[in-house]
N, C-alpha and C positions, 0 to 999 in steps of 0.2 A: 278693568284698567290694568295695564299693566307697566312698571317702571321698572328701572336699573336700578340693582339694589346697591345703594348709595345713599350716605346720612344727608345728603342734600335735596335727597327725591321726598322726602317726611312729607315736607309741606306740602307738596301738591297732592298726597295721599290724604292730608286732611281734609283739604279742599275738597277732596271727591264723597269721604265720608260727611261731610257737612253738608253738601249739596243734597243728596239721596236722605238726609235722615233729616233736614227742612222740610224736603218737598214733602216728604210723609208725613209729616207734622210734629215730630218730636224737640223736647223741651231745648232749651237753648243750655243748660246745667243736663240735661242728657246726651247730645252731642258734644259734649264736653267732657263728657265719661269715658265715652266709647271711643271717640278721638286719644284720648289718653292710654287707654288700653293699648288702640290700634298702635299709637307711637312706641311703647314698649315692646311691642311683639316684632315690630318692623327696625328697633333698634338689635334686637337679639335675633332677628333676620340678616340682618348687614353683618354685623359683627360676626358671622359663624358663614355665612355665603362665600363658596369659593370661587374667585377670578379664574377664567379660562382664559379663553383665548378673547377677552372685553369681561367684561362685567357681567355680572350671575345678575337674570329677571327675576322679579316679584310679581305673582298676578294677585289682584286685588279681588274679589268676587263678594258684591254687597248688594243685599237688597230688605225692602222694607215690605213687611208681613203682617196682616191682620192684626196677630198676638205679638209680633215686636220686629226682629232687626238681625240678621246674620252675616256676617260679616268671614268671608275666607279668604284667608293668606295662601298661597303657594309659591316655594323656592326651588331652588335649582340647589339645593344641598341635599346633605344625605340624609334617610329619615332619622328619628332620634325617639325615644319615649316617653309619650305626650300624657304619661299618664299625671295626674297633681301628686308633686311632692310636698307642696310649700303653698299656704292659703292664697297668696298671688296666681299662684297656675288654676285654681279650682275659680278663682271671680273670671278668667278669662275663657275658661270651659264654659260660663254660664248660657 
């Protein structure tokens, strides 16, 4: 999936992460997890995403795995390092 990274695209990022992690069968207090996660990550997307000439994309890349769930973000900003500073960055490495 991909959207404009814009605080009003959130929603439909959830919807896409809730559709994929139903169909796989995970808990309803579990796509509720990872939907929150993904909102954070996508709010600190937007906020740091530079406007060109329209609006900087988000691609979404998710899918669901035997042993669980992988979820990738890609932006059109510059890299940054991902490495965990703070116990928030290590739950979303997980």
């Amino acid at each position: 999936m991909a959207l404009p990274a814009r605080d009003e695209e959130i929603p439909n990022a959830m919807e896409f992460i809730e559709k994929i992690m139903e169909a796989a069968g995970f808990s309803s207090r579990k796509v509720m997890e990872v939907q929150l996660a993904v909102a954070e990550a996508l709010m600190n997307i937007v906020s740091t995403t530079p406007t060109m000439a329209g609006d900087g994309m988000i691609d979404i890349i998710s899918g669901a795995h035997e042993d669980g769930l992988m979820v990738t973000l890609k932006d059109e900003g510059s890299k940054f390092d991902h490495r965990p500073r703070s116990r928030g960055l290590i739950f979303l490495a997980m």
